[in-house]
N, C-alpha and C positions, 0 to 999 in steps of 0.2 A: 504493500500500500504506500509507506514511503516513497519508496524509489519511482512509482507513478509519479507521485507529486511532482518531488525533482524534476526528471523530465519535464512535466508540464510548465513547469517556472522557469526549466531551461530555454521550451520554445520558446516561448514569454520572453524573454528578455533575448533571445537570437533574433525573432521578429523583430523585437523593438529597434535592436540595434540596424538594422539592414533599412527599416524604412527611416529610419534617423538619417542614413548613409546617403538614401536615395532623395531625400529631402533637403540636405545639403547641398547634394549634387545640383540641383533643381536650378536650387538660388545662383549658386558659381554663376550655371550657363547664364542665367538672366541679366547678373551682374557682368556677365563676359558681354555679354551681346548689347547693352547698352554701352558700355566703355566704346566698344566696337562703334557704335552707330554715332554717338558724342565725337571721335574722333575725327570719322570719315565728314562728320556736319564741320568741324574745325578744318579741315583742309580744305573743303570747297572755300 
């Protein structure tokens, strides 16, 4: 019965950590892709 638990709190927190990972990543690109588009407006 323990060792169910475990596991469960493991996925639990493997989940968590992975859409953390993926929701970070999100922002990066958004914050990539304005810099990107702020620059290319500066050079014209």
């Amino acid at each position: 019965m323990e060792l169910i638990i475990y596991i469960f709190l493991f996925l639990i927190l493997f989940l968590g950590v992975i859409f953390n990972l993926k929701i970070t990543n999100f922002k990066k690109i958004k914050e990539i892709r304005n810099k990107a588009k702020y620059y290319s407006k500066k050079n014209n």
